[in-house]
KOLGU-742422 format. One record per residue (C-alpha): residue number from 1; residue in three letters; z, x, y. Coordinates in nm, 2 decimals. Each point is the difference from the previous one (the first is absolute). Example, Ala and Ser with C-alpha at 12.3 -4.5 7.8 and 13.67 -1.06 7.14 Angstrom:
<nodes>
  nr rest     pz     px     py
   1  ALA   0.78   1.23  -0.45
   2  SER  -0.07   0.14   0.34
</nodes>
This chain:
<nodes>
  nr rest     pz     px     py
   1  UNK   2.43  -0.19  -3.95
   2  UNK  -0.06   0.30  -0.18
   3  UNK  -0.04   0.09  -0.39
   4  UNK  -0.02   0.34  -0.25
   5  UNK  -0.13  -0.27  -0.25
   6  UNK  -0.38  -0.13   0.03
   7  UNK   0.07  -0.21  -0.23
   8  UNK   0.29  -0.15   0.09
   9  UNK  -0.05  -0.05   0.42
  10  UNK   0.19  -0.27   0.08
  11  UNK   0.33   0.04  -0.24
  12  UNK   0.31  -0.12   0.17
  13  UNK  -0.18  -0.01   0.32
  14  UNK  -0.05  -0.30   0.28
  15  UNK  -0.37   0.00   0.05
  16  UNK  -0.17  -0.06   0.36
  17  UNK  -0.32  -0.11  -0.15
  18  UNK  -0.11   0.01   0.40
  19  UNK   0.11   0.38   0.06
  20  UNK  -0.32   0.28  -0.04
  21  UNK   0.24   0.16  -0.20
  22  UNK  -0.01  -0.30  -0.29
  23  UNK  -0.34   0.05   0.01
  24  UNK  -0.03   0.31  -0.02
  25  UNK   0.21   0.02  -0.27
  26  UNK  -0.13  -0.23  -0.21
  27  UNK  -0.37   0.14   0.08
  28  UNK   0.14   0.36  -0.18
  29  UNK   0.19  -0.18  -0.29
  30  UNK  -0.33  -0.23  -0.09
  31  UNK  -0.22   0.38   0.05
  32  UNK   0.28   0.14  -0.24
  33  UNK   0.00  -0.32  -0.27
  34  UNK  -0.42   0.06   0.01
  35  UNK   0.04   0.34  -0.07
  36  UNK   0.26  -0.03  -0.27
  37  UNK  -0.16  -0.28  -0.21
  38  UNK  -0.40  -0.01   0.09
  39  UNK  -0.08   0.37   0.00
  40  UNK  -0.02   0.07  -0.42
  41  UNK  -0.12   0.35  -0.12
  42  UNK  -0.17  -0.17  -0.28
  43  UNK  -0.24  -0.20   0.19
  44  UNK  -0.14   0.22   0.29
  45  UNK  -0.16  -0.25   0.13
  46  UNK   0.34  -0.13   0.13
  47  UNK  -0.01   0.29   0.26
  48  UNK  -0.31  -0.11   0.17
  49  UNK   0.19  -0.31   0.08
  50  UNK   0.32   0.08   0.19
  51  UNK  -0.05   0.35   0.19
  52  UNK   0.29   0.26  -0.02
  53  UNK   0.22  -0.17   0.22
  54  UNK   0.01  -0.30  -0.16
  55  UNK  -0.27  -0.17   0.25
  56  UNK  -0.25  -0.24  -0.17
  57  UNK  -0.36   0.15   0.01
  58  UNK  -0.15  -0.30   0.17
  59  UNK  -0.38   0.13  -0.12
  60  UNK   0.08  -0.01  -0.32
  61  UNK   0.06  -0.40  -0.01
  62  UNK  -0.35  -0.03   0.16
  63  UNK  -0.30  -0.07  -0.20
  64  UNK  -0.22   0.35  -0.04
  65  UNK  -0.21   0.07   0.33
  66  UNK  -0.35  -0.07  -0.29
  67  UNK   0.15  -0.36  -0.09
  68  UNK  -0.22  -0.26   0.12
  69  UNK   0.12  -0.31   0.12
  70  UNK  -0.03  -0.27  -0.20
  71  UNK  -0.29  -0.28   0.12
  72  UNK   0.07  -0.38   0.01
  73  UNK  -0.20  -0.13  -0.27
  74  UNK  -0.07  -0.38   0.01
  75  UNK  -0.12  -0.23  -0.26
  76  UNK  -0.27  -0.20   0.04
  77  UNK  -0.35  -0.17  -0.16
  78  UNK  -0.17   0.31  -0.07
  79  UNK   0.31   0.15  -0.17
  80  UNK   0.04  -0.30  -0.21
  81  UNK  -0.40   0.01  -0.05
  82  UNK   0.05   0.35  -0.18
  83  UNK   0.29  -0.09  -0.20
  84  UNK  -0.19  -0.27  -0.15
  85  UNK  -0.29   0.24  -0.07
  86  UNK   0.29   0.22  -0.13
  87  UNK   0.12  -0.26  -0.24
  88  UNK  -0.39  -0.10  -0.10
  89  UNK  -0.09   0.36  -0.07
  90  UNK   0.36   0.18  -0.13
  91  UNK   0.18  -0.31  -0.09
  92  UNK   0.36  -0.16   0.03
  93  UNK   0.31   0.31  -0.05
  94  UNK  -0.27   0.27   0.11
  95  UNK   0.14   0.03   0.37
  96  UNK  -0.04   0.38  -0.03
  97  UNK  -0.36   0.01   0.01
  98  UNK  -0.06  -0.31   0.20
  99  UNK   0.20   0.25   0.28
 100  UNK  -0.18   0.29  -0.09
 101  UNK  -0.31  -0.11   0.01
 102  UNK   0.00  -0.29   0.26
 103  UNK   0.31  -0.06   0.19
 104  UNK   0.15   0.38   0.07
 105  UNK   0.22  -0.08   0.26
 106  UNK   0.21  -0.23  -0.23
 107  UNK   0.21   0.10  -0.34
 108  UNK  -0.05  -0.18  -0.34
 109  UNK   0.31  -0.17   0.08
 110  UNK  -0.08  -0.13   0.31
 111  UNK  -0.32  -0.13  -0.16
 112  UNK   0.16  -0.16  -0.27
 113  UNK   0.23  -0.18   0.25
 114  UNK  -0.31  -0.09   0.13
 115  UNK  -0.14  -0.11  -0.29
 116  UNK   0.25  -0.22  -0.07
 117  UNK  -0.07  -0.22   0.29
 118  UNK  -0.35  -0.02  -0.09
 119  UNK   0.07  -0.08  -0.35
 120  UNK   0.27  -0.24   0.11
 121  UNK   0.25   0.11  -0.26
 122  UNK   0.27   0.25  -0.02
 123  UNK  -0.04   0.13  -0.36
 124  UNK  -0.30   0.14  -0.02
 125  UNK   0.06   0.12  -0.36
 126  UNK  -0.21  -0.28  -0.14
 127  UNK  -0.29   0.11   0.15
 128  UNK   0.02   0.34  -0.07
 129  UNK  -0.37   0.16  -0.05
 130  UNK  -0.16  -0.36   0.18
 131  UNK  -0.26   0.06   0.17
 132  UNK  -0.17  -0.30   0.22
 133  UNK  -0.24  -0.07   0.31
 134  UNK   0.13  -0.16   0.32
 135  UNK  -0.10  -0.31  -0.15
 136  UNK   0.24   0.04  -0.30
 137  UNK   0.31   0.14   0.17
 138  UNK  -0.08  -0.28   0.19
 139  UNK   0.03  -0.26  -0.27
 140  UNK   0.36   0.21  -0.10
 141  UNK   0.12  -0.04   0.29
 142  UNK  -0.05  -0.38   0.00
 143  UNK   0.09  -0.04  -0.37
 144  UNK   0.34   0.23   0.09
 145  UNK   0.09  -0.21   0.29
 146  UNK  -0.03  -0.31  -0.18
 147  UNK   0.25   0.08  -0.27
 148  UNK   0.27   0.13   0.25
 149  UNK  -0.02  -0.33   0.25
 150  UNK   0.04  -0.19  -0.36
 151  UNK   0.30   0.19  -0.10
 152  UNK   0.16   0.04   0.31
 153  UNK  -0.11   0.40  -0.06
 154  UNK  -0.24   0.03   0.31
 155  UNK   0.20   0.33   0.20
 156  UNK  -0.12   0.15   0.30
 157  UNK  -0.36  -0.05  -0.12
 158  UNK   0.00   0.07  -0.38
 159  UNK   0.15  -0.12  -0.29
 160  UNK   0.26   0.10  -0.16
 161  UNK   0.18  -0.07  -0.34
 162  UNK   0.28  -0.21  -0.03
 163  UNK   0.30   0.04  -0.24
 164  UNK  -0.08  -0.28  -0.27
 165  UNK  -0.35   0.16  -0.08
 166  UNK  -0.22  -0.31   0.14
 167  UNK  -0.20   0.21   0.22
 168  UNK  -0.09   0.24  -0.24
 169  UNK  -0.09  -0.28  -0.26
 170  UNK  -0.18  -0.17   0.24
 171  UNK  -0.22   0.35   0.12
 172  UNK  -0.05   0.07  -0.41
 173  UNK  -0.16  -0.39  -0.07
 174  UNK  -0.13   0.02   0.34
 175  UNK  -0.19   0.35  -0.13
 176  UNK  -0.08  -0.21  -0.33
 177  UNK  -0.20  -0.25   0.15
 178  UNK  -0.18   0.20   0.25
 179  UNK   0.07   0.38  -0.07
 180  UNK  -0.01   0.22   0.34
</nodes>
């Protein structure tokens, strides 16, 4: 089982896929292929990755020697303690500076996620700027929760709106009576 072409190794052929040979083979064809379409002279950075035989660089697929691994973060009461002091001091949609200046470890997004549990509502476009106590997110919370079990719009711990526009009227009445 021989071949001129390293392209074309197995062309009119009957393969042994158990025979050294096979392997072999196909170990200097897939070297060749690597070589042939990974290595670009436009991007040297290509030749770091696959050496000059066509053998991946294994240490270049590994994070740098100076990356340090990544701890477990967990969250808990004192987290949620300094969001809320986050959301009291900086306000609902300023996630940036609650992580800045109080939770490092997470990203704006991960405290707006966040956020929207503790708010119980999804969109938390409405409350853009808000700024409240534990007390009041409290109350939110409570008030949020109480539209979505009436509308059947109660998801995975926050509200969210529905198609017809009910929850949305209900929030913006709901906002009339006793604004946030």
């Amino acid at each position: 089982m021989t071949s001129d072409s390293p392209t074309q190794p197995y062309e009119n052929q009957k393969l042994d896929v158990s025979s050294a040979e096979f392997w072999q083979q196909k170990q200097n064809w897939v070297k060749q292929m690597r070589l042939q379409f990974s290595r670009r002279p436009e991007f040297p950075e290509t030749h770091q990755m696959i050496d000059d035989e066509g053998m991946l660089n294994q240490e270049y697929f590994q994070p740098p020697k100076d990356a340090l691994p990544q701890q477990e973060r967990k969250w808990g009461d004192e987290e949620k303690i300094k969001l809320l002091e986050g959301i009291e001091k900086y306000g609902i949609g300023h996630f940036r500076e609650i992580s800045e200046n109080l939770l490092p470890e997470w990203s704006g997004n991960d405290l707006r996620m966040k956020a929207i549990r503790v708010m119980g509502r999804q969109n938390l476009q409405l409350y853009k700027d808000w700024k409240g106590n534990e007390e009041a997110v409290r109350r939110e919370y409570e008030r949020n929760k109480e539209i979505g079990l009436q509308f059947g719009a109660w998801k995975g711990g926050a509200l969210v709106y529905d198609d017809d526009g009910l929850v949305l009227k209900a929030i913006e009445e709901s906002n009339l009576a006793n604004p946030p």
